[in-house]
C-alpha positions in Angstrom: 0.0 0.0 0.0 1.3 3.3 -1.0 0.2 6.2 1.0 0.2 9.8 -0.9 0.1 13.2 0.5 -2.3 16.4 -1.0 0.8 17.0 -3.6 0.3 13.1 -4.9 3.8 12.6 -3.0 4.6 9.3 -1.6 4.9 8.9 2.3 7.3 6.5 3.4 8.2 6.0 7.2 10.6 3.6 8.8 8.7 -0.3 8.7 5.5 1.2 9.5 2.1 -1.0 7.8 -1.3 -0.4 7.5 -4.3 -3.1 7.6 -5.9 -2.3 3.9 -9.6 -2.1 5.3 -8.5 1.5 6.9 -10.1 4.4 5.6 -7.0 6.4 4.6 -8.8 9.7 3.8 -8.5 10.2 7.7 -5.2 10.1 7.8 -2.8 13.1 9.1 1.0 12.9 9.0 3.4 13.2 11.7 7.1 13.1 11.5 10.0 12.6 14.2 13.8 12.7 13.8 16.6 11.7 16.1 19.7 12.2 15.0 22.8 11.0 16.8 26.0 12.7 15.6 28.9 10.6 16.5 32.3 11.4 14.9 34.5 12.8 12.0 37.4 11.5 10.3 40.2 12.4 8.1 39.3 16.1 7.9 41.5 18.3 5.5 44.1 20.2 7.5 43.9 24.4 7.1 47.2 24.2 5.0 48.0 22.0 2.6 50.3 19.0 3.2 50.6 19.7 7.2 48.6 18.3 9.6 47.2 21.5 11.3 44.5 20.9 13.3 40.9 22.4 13.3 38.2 23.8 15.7 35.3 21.6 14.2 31.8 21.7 15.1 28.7 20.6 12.9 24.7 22.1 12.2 21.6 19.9 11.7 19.3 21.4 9.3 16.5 21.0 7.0 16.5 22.3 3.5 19.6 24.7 4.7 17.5 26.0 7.9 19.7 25.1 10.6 18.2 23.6 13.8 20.4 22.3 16.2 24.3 22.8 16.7 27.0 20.9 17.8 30.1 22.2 21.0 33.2 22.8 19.3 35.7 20.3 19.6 39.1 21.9 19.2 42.5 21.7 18.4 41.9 18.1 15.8 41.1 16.6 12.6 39.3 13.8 14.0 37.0 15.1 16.4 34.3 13.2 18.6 31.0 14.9 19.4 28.3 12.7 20.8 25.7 14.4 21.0 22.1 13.6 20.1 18.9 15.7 18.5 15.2 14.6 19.0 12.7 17.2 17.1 9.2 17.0 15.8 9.3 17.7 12.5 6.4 20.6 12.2 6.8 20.9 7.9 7.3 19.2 5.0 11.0 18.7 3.6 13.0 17.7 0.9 16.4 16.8 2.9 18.1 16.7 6.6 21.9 18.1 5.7 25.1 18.2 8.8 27.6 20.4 8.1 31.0 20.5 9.2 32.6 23.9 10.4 35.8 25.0 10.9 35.4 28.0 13.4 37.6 31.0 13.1 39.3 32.5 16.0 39.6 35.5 14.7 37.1 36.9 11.8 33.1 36.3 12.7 32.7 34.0 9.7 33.5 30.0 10.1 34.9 28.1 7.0 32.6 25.3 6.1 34.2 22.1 5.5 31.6 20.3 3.5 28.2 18.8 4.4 26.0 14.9 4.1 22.6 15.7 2.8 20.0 12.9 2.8 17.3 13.1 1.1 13.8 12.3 2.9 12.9 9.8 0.8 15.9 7.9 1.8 15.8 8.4 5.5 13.3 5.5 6.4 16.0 3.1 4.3 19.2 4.2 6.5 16.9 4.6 10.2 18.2 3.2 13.0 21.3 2.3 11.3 24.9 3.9 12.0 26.4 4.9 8.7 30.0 6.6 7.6 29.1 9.5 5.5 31.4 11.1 2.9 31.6 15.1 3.1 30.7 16.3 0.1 31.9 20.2 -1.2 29.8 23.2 -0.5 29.1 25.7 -3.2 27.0 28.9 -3.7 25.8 26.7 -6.4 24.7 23.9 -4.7 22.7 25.5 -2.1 19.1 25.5 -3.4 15.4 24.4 -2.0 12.0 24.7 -3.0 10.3 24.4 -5.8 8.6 25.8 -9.2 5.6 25.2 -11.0 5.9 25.5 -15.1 3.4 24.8 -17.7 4.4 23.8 -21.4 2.2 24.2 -24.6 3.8 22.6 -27.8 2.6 23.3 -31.4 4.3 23.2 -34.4 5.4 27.0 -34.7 6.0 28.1 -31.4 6.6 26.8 -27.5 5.2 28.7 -24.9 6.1 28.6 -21.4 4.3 29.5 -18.7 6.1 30.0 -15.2 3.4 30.3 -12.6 4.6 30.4 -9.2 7.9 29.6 -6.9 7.7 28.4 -3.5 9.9 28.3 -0.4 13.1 29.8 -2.0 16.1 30.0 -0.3 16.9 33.5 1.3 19.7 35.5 0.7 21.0 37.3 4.0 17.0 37.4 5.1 15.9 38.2 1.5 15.0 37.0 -1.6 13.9 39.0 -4.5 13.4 36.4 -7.0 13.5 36.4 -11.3 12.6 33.8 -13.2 15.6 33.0 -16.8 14.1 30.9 -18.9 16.1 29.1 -22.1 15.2 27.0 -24.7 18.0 25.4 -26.5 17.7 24.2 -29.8 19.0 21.6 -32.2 22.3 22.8 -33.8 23.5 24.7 -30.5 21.3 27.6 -30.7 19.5 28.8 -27.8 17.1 31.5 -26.8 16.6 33.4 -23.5 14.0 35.4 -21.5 13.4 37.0 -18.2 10.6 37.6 -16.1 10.2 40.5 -14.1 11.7 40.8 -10.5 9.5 39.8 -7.3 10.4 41.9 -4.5 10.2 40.2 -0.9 8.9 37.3 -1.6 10.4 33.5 -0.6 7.1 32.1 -2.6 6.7 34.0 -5.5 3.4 34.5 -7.9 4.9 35.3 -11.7 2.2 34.4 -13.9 4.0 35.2 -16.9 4.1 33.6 -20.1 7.2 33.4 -23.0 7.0 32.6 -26.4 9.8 31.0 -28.4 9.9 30.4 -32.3 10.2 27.3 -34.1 12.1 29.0 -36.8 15.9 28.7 -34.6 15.5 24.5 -34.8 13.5 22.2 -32.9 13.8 22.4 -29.1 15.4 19.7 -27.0 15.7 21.5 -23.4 14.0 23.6 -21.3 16.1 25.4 -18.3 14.0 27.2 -16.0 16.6 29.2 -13.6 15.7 31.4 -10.4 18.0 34.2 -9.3 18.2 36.6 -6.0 18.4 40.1 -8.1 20.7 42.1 -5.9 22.3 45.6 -6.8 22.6 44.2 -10.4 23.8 40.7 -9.2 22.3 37.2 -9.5 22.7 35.0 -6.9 21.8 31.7 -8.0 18.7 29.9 -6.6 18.4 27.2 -8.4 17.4 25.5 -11.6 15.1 22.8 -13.7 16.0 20.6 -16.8 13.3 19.9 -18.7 13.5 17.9 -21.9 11.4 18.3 -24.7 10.0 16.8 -27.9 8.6 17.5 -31.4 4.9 16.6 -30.3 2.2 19.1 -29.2 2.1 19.2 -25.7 -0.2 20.8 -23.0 1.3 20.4 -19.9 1.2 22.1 -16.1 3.7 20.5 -13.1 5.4 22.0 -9.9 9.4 21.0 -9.6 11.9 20.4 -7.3 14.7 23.2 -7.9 18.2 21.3 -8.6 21.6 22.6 -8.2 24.1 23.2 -10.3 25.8 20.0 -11.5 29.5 21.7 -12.4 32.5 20.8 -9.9 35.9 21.4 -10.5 38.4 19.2 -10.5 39.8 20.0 -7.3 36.8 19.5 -5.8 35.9 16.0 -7.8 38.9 14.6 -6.6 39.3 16.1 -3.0 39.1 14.0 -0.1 37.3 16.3 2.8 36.7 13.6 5.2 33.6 11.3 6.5 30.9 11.6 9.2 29.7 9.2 11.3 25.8 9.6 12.2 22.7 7.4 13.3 19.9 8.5 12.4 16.2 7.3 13.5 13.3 8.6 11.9 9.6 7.8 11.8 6.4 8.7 10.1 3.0 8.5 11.5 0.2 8.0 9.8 -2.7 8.4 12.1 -6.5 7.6 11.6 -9.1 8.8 13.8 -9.6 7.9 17.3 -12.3 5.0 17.0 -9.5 2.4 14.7 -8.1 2.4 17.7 -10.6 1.9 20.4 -9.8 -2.2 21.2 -6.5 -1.5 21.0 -6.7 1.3 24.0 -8.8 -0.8 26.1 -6.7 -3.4 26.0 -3.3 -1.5 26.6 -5.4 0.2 29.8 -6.7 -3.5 31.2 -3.1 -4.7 31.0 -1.8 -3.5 34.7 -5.3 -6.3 35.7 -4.1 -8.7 33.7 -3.0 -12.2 35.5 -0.6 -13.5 34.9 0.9 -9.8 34.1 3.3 -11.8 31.0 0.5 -12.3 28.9 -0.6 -8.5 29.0 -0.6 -6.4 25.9 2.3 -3.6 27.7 3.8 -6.6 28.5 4.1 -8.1 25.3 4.6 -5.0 23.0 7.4 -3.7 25.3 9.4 -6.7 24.1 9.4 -5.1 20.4 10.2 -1.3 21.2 7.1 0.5 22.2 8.5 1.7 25.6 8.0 5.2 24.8 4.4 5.2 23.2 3.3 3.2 26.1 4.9 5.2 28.7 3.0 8.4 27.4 -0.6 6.4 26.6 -0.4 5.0 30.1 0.2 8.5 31.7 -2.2 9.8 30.2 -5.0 7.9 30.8 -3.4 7.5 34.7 -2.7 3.7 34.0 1.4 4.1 34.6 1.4 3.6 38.3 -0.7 0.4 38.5 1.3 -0.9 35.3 4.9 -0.4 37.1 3.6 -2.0 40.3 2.5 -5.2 38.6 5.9 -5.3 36.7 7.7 -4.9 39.5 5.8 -7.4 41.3 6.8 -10.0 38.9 10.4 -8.8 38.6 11.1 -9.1 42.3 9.6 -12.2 42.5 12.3 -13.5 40.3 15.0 -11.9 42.2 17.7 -13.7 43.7 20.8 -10.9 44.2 19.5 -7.9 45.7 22.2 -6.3 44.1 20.7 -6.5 40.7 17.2 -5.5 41.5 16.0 -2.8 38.4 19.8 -2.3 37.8 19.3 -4.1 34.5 17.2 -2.7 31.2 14.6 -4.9 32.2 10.8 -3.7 30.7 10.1 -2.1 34.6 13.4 -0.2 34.0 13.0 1.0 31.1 9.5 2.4 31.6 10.7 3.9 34.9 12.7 5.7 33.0 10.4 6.6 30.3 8.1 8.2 33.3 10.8 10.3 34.8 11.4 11.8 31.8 8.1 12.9 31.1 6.7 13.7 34.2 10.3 15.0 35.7 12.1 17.3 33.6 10.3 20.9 34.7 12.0 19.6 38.2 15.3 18.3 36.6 15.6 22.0 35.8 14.3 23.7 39.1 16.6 21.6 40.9 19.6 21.7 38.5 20.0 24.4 36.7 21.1 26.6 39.4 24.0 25.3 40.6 25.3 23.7 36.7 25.2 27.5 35.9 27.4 28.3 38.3 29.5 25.8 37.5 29.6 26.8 34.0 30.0 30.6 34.7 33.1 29.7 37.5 34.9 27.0 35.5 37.4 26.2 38.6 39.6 23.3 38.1 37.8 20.2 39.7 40.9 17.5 38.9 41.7 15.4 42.0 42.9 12.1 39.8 46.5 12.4 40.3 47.6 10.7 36.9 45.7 13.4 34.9 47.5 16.5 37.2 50.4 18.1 35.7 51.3 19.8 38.8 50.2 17.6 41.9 50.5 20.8 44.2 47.1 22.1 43.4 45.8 19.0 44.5 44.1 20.4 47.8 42.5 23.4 46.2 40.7 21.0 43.6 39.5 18.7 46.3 38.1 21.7 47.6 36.8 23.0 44.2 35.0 19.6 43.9 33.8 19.5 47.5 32.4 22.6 46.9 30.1 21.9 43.6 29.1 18.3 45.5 27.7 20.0 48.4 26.0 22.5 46.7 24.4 20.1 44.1 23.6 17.4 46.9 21.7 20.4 48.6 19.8 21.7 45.9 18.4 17.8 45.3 17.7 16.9 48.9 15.9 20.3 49.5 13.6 19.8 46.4 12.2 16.3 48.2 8.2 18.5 48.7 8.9 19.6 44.6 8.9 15.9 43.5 6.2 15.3 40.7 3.5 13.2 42.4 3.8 10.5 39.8 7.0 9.9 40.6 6.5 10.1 44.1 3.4 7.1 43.8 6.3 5.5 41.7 9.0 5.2 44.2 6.3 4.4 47.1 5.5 1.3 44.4 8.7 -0.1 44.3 9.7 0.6 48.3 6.9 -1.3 49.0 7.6 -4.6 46.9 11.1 -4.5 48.0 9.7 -4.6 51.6 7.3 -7.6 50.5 10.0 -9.5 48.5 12.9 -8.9 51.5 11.1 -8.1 54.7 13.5 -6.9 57.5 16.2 -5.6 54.8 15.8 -1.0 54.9 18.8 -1.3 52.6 16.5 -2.8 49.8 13.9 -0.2 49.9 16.6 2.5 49.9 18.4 0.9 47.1 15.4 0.5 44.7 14.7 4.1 44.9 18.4 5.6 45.0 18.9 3.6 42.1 16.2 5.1 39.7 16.3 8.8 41.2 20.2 9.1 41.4 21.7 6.6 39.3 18.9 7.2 36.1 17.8 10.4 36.9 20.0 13.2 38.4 23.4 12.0 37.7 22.8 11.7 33.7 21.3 15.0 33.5 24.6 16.2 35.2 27.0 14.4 32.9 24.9 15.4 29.9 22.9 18.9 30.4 22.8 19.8 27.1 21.2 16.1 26.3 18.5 17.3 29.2 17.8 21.3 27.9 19.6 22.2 31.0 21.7 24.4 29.0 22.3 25.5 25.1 25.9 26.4 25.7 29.3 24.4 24.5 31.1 23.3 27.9 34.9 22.8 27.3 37.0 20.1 28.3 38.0 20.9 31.7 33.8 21.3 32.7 32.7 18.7 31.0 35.9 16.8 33.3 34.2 18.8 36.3 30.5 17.3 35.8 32.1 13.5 35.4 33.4 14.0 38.6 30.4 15.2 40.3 28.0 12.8 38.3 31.0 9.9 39.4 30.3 11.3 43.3 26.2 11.2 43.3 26.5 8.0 41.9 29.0 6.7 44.7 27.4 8.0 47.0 24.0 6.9 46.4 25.6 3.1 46.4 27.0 4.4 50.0 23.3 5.2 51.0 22.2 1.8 50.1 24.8 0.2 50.9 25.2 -1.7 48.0 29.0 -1.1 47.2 31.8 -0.4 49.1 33.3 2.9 47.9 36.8 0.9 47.0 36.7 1.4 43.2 38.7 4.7 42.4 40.9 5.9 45.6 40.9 9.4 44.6 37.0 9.7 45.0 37.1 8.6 48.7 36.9 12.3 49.5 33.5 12.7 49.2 32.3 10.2 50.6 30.9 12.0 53.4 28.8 11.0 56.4 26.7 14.7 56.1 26.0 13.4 52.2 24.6 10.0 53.6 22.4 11.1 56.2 21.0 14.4 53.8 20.3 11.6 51.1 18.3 8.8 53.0 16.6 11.4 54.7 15.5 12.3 51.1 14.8 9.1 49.9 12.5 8.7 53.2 10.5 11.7 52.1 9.6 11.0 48.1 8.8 7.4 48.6 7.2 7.7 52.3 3.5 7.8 50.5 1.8 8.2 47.3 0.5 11.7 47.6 3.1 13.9 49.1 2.1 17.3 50.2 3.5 19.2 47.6 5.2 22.6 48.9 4.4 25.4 46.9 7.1 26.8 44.6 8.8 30.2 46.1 10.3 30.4 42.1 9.0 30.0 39.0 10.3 27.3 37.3 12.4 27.9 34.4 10.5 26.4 31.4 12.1 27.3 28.0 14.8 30.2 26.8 16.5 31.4 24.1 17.1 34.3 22.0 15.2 35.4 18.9 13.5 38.3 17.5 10.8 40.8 18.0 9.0 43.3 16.7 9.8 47.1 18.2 6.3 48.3 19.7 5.2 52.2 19.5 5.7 54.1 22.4 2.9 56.0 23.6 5.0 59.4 23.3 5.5 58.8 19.5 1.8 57.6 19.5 1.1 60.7 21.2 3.1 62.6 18.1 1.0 61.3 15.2 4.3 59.7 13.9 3.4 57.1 11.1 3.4 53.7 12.7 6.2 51.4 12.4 6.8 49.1 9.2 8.0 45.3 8.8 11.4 46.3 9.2 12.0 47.3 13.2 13.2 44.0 15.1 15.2 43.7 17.5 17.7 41.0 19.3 16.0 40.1 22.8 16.6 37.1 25.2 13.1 35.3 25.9 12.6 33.4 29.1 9.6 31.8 30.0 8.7 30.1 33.5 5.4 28.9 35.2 4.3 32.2 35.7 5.5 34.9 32.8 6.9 35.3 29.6 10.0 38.5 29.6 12.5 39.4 27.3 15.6 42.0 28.1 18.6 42.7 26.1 20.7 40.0 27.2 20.7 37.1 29.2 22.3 39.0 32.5 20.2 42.2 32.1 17.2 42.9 34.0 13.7 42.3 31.8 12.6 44.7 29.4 8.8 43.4 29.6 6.9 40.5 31.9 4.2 39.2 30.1 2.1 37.4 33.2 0.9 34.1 31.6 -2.8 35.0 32.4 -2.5 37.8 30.5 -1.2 35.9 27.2 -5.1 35.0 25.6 -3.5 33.3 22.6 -0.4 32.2 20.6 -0.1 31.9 16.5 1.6 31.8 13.6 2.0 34.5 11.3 2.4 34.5 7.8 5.7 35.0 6.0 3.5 37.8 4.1 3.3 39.8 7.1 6.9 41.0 7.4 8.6 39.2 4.7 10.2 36.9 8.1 10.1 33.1 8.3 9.1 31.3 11.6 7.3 33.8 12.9 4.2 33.6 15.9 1.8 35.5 17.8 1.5 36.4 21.3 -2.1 37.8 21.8 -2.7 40.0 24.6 -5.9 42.3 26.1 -4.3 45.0 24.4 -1.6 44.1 22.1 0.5 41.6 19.3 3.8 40.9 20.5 5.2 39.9 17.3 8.6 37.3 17.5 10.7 35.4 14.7 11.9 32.4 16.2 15.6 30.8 14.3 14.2 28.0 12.4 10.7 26.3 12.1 11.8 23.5 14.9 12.3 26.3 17.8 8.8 28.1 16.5 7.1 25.1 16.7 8.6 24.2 20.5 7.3 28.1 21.1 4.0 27.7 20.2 3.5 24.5 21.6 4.6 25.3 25.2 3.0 28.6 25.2 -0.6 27.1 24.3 -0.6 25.1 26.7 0.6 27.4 29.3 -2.1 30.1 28.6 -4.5 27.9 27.5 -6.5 29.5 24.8 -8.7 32.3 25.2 -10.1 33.6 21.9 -11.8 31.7 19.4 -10.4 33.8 16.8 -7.4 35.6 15.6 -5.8 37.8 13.0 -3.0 35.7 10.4 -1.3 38.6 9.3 -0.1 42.1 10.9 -1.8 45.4 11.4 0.5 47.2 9.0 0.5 50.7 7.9 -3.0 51.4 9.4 -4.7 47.7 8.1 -5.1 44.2 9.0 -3.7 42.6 5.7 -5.6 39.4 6.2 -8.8 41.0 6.0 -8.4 44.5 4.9 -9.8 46.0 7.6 -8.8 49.3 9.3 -10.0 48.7 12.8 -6.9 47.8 14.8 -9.3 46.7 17.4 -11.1 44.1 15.5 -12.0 40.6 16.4 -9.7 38.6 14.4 -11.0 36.9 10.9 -9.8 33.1 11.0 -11.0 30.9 13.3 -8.7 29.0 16.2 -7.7 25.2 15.3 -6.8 22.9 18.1 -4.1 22.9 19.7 -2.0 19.4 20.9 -1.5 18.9 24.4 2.2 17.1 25.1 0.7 13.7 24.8 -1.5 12.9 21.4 -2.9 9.7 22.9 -4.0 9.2 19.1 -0.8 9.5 18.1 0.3 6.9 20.4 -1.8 4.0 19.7 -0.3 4.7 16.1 2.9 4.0 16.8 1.9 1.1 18.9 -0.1 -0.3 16.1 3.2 0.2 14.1 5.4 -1.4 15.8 2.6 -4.1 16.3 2.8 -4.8 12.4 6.5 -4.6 12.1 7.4 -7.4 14.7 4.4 -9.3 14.2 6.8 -12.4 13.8 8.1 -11.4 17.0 5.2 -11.2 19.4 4.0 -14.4 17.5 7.3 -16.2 19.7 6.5 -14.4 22.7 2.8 -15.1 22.8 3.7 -18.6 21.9 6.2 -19.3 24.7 3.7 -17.5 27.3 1.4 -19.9 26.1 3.3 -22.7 27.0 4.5 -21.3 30.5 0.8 -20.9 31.5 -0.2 -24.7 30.5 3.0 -25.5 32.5 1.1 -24.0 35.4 -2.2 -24.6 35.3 -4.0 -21.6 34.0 -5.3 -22.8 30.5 
């Protein structure tokens, strides 16, 4: 079965099936990428036959918008970055490229090296699979995206051409004023060109123009359709399409993809520029409405009832990779708890070496983990960010491993250095104990209480089940990884990223010290903190988020830190120039401002360290939506509706926007049921025409997603269901037989 989108284009996602009796006119598309950028090799040193290292870092992007960055590994031609992207992918796209930078100490402009573009149609072949990558050259010529729609009408004394419209052309320092060359070439060498007129300000043009060439040169055998940025008299490439042509009478209308140019040099043919390692794991879901999946649901929800709990459906799908689908179904129908207790059940029943209980990536493990993410990463921040910022912004020298110290006499001050993060870290988690999500509260009471049934008598147990999952799964990773957890956006260097190994080494030691689990023997130079003040702070802890289900949950004195970054706004009128009759601003007046949003407000100020410009109080924020691109000639750009004003903002690429919009909507939960599309510019609402600033806004609000799509979820069960059919055919087989081995069939 081939499934085809509005345009007649194929959708292809990664093993996904369909039964044939579905009614795909219901269908909608979503699309996820993970990218996992590992390593480069054998790149090309800055001068020629030496071996002069590089500062390389790389860019994720989608049809040349860039999306996510890499840190900068310096000083090497092989560098190692391991770091890993998950985004929602919120529009249709030709290609996912990486490209590899050299960064420039001293001019503002980085060299790039070359890039690996992939093509979407070949992203579900190559998912989930690690692949070398050649780096291919980078050229002004070979930069192109979108697309152009040409019609062709044939007789035998003329060709006309019409060119009807561009879309989603590259821009050209945040422009694009787009021509259209057309050329016909002709038998005999002879050729003929013409040019349409000049769009100003537009990344989608409308040209609607026709041109007619004569027979009487030879009979035509190609049709080039270029596009060009016209700039002070220069034409910066856009792309092109090759068209072949015949001697019949043709009548003929179709939209095409823009190519590069297909000219390289010789040096660059032969040119080795190195090769990129990356894993990437895409999906496409094609999801039908609610009621295909209605049996489905009900029996995911009945699972955590089941008996024996092995011949459940969570039970059995989470044998072929539907952990996280599950996780988020569960949770939000409230099912999570009960599920986890009956898994955990079974698991310690089985469990002979208290040692190993949940240490493994056993199915309750790997849900656990599943939950805390979801449920636990507003507190991940409110409890860490504070103190990794200031170890980011102090950067003191944290080395107490004697073999890595050049100079052993500074030994003392970076025991102290390190002494001095630990505590302050240990603090901030062991007074954020009344901040604990209640999920994962009900979670850890779960599993304290089947390690008291299983080993009655044994407090070590119950403190080890919980240390193990809160510390060992949950704080320490988000302290040796932060960017991996959005706990910063910054590169950390080599001597902090040695800093935050240390402390994520010493919450991990410790918490084996707390449940006794491990004597603290493995690396001598770590027996400093070890302390008994550490111990006593972190059982106490412990105590509190698994001591019952429902926690009294203390109030938070601080809003929590939800989502930052910087982007662009639009200058508002002050009420003294208002007051002056001055002629209201254009598309033109943005300006560089650092957004932070927390539970309670939206700001922005001039920089990260300066005091806020504006609070926006969430209750005052009625509305968030996109804007078209017509509005100020601006890609990515959304809404934030107030009583009394717009606040316009251009995000950096369509990922962020996306992540904007969704967080604020469901923050403010919407408030208007409709809502202006484009500006009020130059005294009119240019969606509707209308002059009233203060009218009620012309297009009706669509509905917003909440974080969980339970839709969405059973899809990708479903999926998954499909793709390892032959897999849960074994497992259901061998349940089968354990239960006539017991007695229950």
């Amino acid at each position: 079965m081939i499934l085809r989108d509005a345009d007649n284009n194929e959708l292809r996602g990664s093993g996904y099936f369909l039964p044939k009796e579905f009614d795909l006119v219901a269908a909608k598309v979503d699309e996820i990428d993970k990218e996992d950028e590992g390593e480069a090799k054998n790149l090309p040193s800055r001068t020629q036959g030496s071996s002069t290292p590089r500062d390389v870092y790389c860019t994720v992007t989608l049809d040349q918008e860039p999306i996510y960055k890499t840190c900068t590994i310096e000083r090497t031609l092989n560098p190692f970055f391991g770091e890993e992207f998950q985004f929602d992918i919120p529009r249709r796209f030709r290609h996912l490229a990486v490209y590899a930078y050299d960064r420039d100490r001293t001019s503002k402009t980085d060299r790039v090296l070359g890039k690996v573009t992939i093509q979407r149609s070949d992203l579900h072949r190559i998912s989930n699979k690690e692949h070398w990558f050649p780096l291919t050259p980078v050229t002004q010529d070979s930069e192109v995206q979108g697309k152009i729609q040409i019609g062709v009408l044939s007789t035998p004394t003329s060709l006309m051409v019409n060119v009807n419209e561009a879309s989603g052309l590259t821009q050209v320092n945040g422009q694009c004023d787009p021509t259209a060359m057309v050329t016909v070439h002709y038998t005999h060498n002879k050729s003929d060109v013409q040019k349409s007129k000049v769009k100003k300000k537009s990344h989608s043009p409308v040209f609607n123009e026709s041109f007619m060439f004569d027979r009487s040169l030879g009979d035509p055998i190609e049709l080039v359709v270029s596009l060009h940025h016209d700039i002070s008299g220069l034409n910066v490439f856009l792309g092109e399409v090759h068209i072949p042509l015949n001697n019949k009478e043709t009548s003929s209308s179709w939209w095409y993809y823009l190519q590069p140019r297909k000219r390289l040099t010789a040096n660059q043919i032969i040119q080795d520029l190195g090769t990129l390692r990356i894993r990437i794991q895409y999906t496409a879901d094609h999801i039908l409405q609610p009621h295909y999946y209605e049996d489905l649901c009900t029996q995911i929800l009945n699972s955590p009832s089941v008996n024996p709990v092995t011949s459940s459906v969570v039970y059995l799908l989470g044998k072929v990779e539907a952990i996280q689908p599950l996780v988020r179904l569960l949770c939000f129908h409230n099912r999570i708890v009960p599920m986890i207790r009956s898994l955990a059940e079974l698991e310690m029943a089985n469990v002979t070496n208290t040692n190993t209980i949940f240490r493994g990536n056993s199915l309750v493990s790997k849900m656990m983990d599943e939950t805390m993410k979801l449920t636990g990463l507003n507190y991940l921040h409110e409890t860490l960010r504070a103190p990794l910022a200031k170890i980011f912004a102090e950067r003191k020298n944290c080395e107490i491993d004697p073999a890595r110290m050049k100079d052993k006499s500074h030994l003392a001050g970076h025991r102290a250095n390190l002494k001095y993060y630990i505590d302050d870290i240990v603090t901030c988690i062991t007074g954020s104990a009344r901040h604990t999500p209640p999920v994962m509260c009900s979670l850890f009471h779960e599993l304290r209480c089947a390690a008291a049934r299983g080993f009655p008598g044994n407090n070590d147990v119950q403190y080890s089940v919980v240390s193990g999952f809160v510390f060992l799964r949950f704080f320490a990773p988000a302290i040796l990884g932060p960017r991996l957890f959005g706990l910063t956006t910054q590169q950390i260097d080599e001597q902090t990223s040695r800093t935050l190994t240390l402390i994520s080494k010493a919450i991990q030691s410790v918490c084996n010290v707390v449940s006794s689990r491990t004597a603290p023997q493995k690396e001598e130079y770590m027996h400093c903190v070890y302390e008994v003040p550490h111990v006593i702070k972190l059982k106490q802890f412990l105590e509190i988020i698994s001591a019952n289900p429902h926690p009294l949950q203390k109030s938070l004195d601080t809003p929590v830190i939800l989502k930052e970054s910087i982007m662009k706004k639009r200058a508002q009128e002050s009420m003294k120039k208002r007051a002056q009759g001055r002629k209201p601003f254009g598309r033109r007046n943005f300006k560089r401002r650092y957004f932070r949003l927390t539970s309670s407000s939206l700001s922005y100020a001039k920089d990260k360290s300066k005091d806020p410009l504006c609070v926006i109080p969430i209750t005052d924020i009625l509305s968030v939506q996109r804007v078209s691109y017509e509005s100020f000639y601006r890609s990515n750009m959304f809404q934030v509706i107030q009583p009394h004003r717009i606040l316009y903002v251009q995000a950096n690429n369509c990922v962020e926007e996306n992540e904007w919009i969704h967080i604020l909507t469901r923050m403010c939960m919407n408030q208007v049921d409709k809502y202006h599309p484009c500006a009020y510019i130059d005294g009119v609402w240019l969606c509707c025409n209308s002059t009233d600033k203060h009218l009620q806004g012309c297009t009706q609000v669509g509905g917003t997603r909440d974080d969980i799509d339970p839709t969405r979820e059973l899809a990708r069960i479903q999926a998954l269901a499909y793709t390892y059919m032959d897999r849960l055919d074994n497992v259901m087989q061998a349940c089968a037989i354990q239960l006539v081995g017991i007695g229950l069939t």
